[in-house]
Backbone as numpy.savetxt, mean C-alpha at the origin, in Angstrom:
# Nx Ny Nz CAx CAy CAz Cx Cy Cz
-4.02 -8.45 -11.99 -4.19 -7.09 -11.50 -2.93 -6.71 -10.69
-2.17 -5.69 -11.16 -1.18 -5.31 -10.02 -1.71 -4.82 -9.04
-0.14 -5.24 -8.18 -0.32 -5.31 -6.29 -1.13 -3.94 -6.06
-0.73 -2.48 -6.41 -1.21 -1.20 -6.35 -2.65 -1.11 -6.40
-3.29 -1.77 -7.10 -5.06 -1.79 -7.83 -5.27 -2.51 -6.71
-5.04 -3.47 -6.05 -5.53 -4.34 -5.48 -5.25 -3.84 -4.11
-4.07 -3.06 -3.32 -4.56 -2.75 -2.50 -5.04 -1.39 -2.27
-5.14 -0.43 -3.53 -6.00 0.38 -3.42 -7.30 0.23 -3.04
-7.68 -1.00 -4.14 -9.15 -1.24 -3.56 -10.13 -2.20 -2.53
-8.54 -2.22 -2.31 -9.17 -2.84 -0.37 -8.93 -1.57 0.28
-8.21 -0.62 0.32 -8.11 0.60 0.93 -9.64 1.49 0.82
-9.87 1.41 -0.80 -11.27 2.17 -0.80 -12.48 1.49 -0.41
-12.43 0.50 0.13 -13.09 -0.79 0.09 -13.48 -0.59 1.75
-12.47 -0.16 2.56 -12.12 0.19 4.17 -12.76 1.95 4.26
-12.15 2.44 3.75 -12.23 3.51 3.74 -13.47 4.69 3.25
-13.86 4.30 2.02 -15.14 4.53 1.08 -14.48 6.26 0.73
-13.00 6.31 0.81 -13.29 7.60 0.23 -11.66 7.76 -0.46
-11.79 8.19 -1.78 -10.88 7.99 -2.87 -9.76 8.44 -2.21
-9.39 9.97 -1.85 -8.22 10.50 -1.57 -7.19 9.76 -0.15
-8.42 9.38 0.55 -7.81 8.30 1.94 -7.41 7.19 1.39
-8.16 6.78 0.46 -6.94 5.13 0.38 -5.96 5.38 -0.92
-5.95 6.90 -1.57 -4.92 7.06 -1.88 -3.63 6.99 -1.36
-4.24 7.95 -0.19 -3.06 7.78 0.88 -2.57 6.99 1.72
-3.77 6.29 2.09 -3.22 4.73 2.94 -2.40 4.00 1.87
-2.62 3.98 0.76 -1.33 2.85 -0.24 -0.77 3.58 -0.09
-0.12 4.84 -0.12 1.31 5.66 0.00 1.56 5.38 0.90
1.31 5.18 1.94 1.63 5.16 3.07 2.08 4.00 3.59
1.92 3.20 3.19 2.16 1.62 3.11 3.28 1.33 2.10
3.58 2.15 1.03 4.85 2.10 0.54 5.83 2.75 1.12
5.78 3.81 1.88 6.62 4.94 2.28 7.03 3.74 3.86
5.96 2.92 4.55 6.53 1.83 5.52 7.77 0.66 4.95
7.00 0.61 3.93 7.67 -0.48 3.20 8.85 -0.19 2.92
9.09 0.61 2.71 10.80 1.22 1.71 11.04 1.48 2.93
10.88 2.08 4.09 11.96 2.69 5.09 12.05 1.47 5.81
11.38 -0.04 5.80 11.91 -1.19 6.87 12.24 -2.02 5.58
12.93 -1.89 4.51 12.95 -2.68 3.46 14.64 -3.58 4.24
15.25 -3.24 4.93 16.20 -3.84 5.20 15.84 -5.37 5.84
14.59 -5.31 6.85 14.04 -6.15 7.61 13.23 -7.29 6.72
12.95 -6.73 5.92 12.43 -7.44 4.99 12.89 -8.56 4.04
13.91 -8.35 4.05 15.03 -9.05 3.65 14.61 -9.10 1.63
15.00 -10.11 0.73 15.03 -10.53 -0.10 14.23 -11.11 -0.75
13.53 -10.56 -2.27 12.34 -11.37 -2.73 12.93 -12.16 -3.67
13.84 -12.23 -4.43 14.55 -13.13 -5.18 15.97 -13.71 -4.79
């Protein structure tokens, strides 16, 4: 299952409502990409 499905549906899973853990995974990518420096290297 990709990463996206999976934490969508812990998001809807938290949340119980479709458009909010739409947005909590956006929102968690939009964190992700702006501290991607800190993050350093996956390969």
């Amino acid at each position: 299952m990709p990463l996206q499905q999976m934490l969508y549906r812990e998001a809807y899973r938290m949340l119980c409502d479709r458009f909010e853990a739409e947005d909590a995974v956006q929102n968690l990518y939009v964190r992700l990409w702006e501290q991607k420096e800190l993050l350093g290297y996956v390969c």
